[in-house]
C-alpha positions in Angstrom: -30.7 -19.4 83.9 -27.7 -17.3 85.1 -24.6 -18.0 86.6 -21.1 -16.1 86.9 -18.0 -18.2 85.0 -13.9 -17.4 84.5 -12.2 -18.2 81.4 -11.4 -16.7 78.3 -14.5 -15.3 75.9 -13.8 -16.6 72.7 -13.3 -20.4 73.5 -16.7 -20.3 75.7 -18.9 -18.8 73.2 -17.1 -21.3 70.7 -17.8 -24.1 73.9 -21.5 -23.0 74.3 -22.1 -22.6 70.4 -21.2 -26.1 69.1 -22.6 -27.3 72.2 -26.1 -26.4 71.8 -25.9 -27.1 67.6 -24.5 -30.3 68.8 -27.4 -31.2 71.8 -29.9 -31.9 68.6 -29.8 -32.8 65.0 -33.0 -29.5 65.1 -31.1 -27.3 66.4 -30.0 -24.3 64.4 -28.4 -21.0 64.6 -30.7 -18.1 64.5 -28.9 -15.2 64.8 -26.5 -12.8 67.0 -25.1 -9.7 67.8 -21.6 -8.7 69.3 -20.7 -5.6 70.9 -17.4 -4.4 72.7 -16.7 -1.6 74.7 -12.7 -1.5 76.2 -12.4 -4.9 77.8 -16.2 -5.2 78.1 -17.9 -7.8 75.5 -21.1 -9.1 74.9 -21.8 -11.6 72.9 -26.5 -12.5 71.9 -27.2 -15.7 70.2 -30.6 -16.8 69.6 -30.8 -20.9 68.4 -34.1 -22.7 67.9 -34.8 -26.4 67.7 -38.1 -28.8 67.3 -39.3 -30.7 70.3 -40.2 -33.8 70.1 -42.0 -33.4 73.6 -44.1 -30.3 72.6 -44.5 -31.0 69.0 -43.1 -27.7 68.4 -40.4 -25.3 68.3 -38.4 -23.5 70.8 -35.8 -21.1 71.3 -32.6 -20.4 73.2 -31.4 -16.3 73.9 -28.0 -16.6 75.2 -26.0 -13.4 76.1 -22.6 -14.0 77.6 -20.6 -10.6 79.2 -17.2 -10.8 79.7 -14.5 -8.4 81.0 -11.4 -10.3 81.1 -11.7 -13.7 82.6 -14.8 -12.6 84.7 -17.7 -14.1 82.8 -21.4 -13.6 82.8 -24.2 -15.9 81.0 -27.6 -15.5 80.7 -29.9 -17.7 78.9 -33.5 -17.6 78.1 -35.9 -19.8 76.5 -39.6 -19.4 74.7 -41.9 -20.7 72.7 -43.3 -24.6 72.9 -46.3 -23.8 74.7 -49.8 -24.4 73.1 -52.4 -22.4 75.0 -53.9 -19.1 74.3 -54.0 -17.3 77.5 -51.5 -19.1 79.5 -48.7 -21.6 79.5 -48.5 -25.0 79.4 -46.4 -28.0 77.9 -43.3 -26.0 78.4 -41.3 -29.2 78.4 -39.5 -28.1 75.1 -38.4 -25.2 76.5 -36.6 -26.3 79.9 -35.0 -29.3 77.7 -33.5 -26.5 76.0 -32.7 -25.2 78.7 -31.2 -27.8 80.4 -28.7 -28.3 77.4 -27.4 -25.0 78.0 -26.8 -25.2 82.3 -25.3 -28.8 81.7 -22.9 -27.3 79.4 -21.9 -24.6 82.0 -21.5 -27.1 85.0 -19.1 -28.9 83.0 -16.9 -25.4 82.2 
């Protein structure tokens, strides 16, 4: 999922954050990295959570790039499927997903 937003950096990492720890009492904070250049951030948070669905867990990558008020989010999700050579049951992971793009509509 990507899409282009305007607002300030800090209150929608904060917005997107307590949002996705909030979407499920599984959900956890991995991990992240921050980076800034000039006016140019970038912000990498990695959350996981158990599906009920998949019977498994699944992880969130969000990166969000801002320059000013000109925002740019990608998010990407993996894990929850239970073949061996290919994917299925990826229910878990568009869930996830899902949590994340609900959360940016309502920005």
């Amino acid at each position: 999922y990507e899409t282009f937003l305007r607002g300030d950096f800090d209150w929608a990492m904060k917005y997107f954050h307590d949002g996705i720890l909030k979407s499920s009492m599984s959900a956890s904070y991995e991990d992240g990295s921050d980076y800034r250049a000039g006016t140019l951030r970038c912000a990498v948070r990695v959350y996981e959570r158990y599906s009920m669905a998949g019977g498994n867990r699944v992880s969130l990558n969000l990166t969000l790039v801002g320059d000013g008020e000109d925002l740019f989010l990608s998010a990407i999700t993996a894990g929850g499927s239970q073949a061996m050579f290919f994917k299925i049951n990826t229910w878990g992971e568009e869930a996830f997903l899902d949590v994340l793009r609900e959360l940016a509509e309502r920005l």
